[in-house]
C-alpha positions as semicolon CSV with decimal commas, in nm:
position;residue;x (nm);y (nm);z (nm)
1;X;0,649;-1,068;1,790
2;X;0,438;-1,143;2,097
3;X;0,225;-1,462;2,073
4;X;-0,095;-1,276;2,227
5;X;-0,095;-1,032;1,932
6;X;-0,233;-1,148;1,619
7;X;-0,013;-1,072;1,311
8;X;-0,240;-0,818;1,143
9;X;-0,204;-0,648;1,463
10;X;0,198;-0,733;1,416
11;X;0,173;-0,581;1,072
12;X;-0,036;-0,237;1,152
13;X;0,206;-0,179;1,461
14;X;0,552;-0,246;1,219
15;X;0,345;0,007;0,951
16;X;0,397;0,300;1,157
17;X;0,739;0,331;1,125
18;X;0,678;0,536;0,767
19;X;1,003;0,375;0,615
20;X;0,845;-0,002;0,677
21;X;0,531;0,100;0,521
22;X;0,698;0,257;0,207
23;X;0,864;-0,086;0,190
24;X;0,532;-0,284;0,224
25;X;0,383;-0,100;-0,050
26;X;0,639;-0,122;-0,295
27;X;0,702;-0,491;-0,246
28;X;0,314;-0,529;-0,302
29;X;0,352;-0,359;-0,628
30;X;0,663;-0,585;-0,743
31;X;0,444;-0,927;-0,720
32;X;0,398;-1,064;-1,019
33;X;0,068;-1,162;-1,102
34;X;-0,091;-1,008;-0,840
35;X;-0,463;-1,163;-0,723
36;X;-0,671;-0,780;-0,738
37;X;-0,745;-0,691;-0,392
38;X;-0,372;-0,738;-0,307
39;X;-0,277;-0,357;-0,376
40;X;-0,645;-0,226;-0,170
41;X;-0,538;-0,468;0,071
42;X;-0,195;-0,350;0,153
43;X;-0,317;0,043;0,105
44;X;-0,569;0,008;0,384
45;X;-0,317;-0,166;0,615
46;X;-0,108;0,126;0,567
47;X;-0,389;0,400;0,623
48;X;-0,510;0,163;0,937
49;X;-0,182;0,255;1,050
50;X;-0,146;0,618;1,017
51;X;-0,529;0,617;1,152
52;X;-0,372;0,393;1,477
53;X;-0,159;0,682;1,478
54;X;-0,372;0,951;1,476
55;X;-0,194;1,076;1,198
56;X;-0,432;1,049;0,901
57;X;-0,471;1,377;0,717
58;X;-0,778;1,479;0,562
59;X;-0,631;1,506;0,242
60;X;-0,465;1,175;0,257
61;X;-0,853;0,982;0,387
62;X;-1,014;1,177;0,022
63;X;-0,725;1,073;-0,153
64;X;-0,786;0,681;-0,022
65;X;-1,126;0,689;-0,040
66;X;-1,124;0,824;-0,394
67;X;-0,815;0,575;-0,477
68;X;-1,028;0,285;-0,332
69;X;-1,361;0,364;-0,527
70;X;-1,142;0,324;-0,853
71;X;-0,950;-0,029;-0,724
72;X;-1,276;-0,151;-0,683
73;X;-1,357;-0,086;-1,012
74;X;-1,034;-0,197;-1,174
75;X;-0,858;-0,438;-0,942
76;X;-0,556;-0,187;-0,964
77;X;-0,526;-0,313;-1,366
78;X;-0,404;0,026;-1,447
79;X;-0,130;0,050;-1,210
80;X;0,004;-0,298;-1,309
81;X;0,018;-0,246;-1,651
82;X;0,208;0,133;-1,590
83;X;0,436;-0,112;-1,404
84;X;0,459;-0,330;-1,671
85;X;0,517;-0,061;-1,871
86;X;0,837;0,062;-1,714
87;X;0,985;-0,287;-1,667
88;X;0,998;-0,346;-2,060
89;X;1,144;0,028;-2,049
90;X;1,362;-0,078;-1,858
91;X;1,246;0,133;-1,525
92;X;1,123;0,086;-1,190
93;X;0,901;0,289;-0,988
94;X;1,016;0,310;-0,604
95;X;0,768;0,419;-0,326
96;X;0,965;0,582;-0,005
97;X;0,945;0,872;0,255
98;X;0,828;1,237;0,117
99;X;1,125;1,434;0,280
């Protein structure tokens, strides 16, 4: 990583590649105890990316902006307890590349 870059600069760049940022997400939802604006957090490095990109979908900006309005309400409590949920059953849920 060059020194002149800072590392949220690091970060968006290494979020392009789409298997990286599948990665990031999913080890954002596997922290335990998570403080609430982690998940928004790592979602909007991940759509800064695509947007670096130029490869930000309509669909995908309504879906974050509708997403984000509900974090914000929630702090992503609903997701961590589905997560919860499938741990005690026993499950996992994986995030990676649409093919």
């Amino acid at each position: 990583m060059p020194t002149s870059d800072s590392y949220q600069d690091y970060l968006i760049e290494s979020l392009q590649d789409r298997e990286e940022a599948a990665a990031y997400i999913e080890a954002i939802l596997e922290v335990e105890n998570p403080e609430t604006e982690l998940l928004t957090s790592a979602l909007k490095d991940v759509i800064d990316a695509q947007l670096n990109m130029n490869n930000l979908s309509a669909q995908a900006n309504l879906k974050w902006e509708e997403l984000n309005q509900m974090l914000l309400k929630s702090g992503g409590a609903e997701i961590y307890s589905l997560l919860g949920l499938l741990d005690a059953l026993g499950f996992k849920l994986e995030v990676r590349e649409k093919s």
